[in-house]
N, C-alpha and C positions, 0 to 999 in steps of 0.2 A: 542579499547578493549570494548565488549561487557559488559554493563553494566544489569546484573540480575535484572528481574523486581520480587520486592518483594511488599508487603502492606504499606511498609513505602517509596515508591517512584515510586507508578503506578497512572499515570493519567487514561489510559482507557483500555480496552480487550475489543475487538468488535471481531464477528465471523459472517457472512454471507456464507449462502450458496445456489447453484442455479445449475441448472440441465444446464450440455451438453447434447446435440444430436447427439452424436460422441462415437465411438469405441477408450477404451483407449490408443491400438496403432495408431491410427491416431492423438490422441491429444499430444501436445509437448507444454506446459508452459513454459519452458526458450525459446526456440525457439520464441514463441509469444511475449513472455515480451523484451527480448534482440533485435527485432528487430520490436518492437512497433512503426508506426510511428505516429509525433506527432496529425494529426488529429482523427487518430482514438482514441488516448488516449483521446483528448479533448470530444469525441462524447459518451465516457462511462460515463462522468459526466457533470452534469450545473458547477460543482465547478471545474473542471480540468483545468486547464491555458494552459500547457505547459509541452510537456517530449523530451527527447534527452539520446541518450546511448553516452556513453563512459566506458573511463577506469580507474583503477588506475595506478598508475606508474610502479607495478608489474603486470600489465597487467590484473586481475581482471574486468568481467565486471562492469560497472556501470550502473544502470535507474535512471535519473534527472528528475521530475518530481515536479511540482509549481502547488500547488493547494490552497483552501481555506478551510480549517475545522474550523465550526463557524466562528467567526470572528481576525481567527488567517490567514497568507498568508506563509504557508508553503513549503519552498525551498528544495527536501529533495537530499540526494544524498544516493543512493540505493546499496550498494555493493554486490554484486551476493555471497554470502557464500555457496551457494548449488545453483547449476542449472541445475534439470535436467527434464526429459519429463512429469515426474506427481508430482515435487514438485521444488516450488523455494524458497531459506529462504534468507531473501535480508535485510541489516539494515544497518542503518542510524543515522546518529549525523544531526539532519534538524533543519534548521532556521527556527525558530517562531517569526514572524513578527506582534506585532501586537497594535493597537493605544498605548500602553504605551511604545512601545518600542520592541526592540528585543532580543532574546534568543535562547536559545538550549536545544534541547530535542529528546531523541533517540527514535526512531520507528524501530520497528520487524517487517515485512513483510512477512506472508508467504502466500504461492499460491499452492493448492495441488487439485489433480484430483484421486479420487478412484471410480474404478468400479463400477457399479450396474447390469448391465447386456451386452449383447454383443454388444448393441447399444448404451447403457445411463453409464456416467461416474457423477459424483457428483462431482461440482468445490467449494472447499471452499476459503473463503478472508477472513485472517487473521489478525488482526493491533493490536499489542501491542505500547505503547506509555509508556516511561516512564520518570520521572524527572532525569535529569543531573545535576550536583552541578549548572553552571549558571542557571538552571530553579530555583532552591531553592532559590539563590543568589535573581532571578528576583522575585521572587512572594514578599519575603521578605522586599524587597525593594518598593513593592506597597502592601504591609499589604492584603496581599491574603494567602487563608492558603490552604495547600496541599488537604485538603478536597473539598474548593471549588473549587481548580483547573481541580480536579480528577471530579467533576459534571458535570462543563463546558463541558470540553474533552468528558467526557462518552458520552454524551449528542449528540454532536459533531459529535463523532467518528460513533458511530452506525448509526444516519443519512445518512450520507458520504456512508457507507460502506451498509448500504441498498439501494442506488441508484446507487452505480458502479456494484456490484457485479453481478447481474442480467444480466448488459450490458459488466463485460468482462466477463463471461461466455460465453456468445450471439458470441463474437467477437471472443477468441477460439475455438469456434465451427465451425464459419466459417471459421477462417484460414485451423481447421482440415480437412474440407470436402471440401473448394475450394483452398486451397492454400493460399487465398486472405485477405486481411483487406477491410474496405469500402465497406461491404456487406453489404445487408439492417438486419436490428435486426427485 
């Protein structure tokens, strides 16, 4: 169950956005995400570790995806809630890994492509991140308070999310135009 990010339990909202070179029917975001392989995912960021699809047991897709924001190593598991060619909404209960220990904390994913003209589409990257009772449980238990948590993250998050965005735009564009992943950016 989705957990509502309000002021009293949001670590970060980060918003990137970056230009395709694709006609918005040629572009397909679930398409791209749902069969992301994992090199390409690692080549969209220095922080990316590792991605793999699956599903859930109702069949739902899933993006697994092991990355590092700040100095947190986050495991997330991505549930496809909407997937379709110009929007993905994907969230997660993602393990946060990090030197004091480990925890949980839910991430909003979303991935949307709007027109600009008949060639150029506008890709946004969206990440909400918010505290789940074990994140409160954890911060509490290392005398961290929701403010500085919410710094860190912000801090974090934006970084992250200015250096993928750019490069999965790049990489949607060229599946839209070759078919392909493992094009040059």
């Amino acid at each position: 169950m989705e957990i509502i990010q309000t002021s009293q339990n949001a670590l970060s909202q980060s918003e990137v956005k970056a230009i395709i070179n694709a006609p918005i029917e040629k572009v397909n975001i679930a398409d791209w995400l749902l069969n992301l392989p994992d090199a390409e995912y690692q080549r969209c960021s220095t922080k990316h570790i590792g991605a793999a699809i699956s599903s859930t047991f109702d069949g739902q897709p899933v993006s697994l995806n092991v990355e590092t924001i700040g100095d947190a190593l986050m495991v997330q598991h991505y549930v496809a809630l909407v997937h379709q060619p110009d929007y993905c909404r994907m969230l997660s209960i993602s393990d946060a890994i990090t030197s004091n220990g480990r925890t949980k904390v839910q991430v909003l994913w979303e991935l949307r492509a709007t027109k600009i003209d008949d060639n150029t589409c506008e890709y946004s990257n969206t990440i909400h991140a918010t505290a789940t009772p074990e994140f409160f449980e954890f911060i509490k238990e290392h005398h961290v308070s929701l403010q500085q948590a919410h710094q860190a993250r912000q801090l974090a998050s934006d970084e992250h999310n200015r250096e993928e965005t750019p490069l999965f735009a790049k990489s949607i564009e060229n599946k839209a135009l070759t078919g392909k992943y493992n094009q040059p950016f």
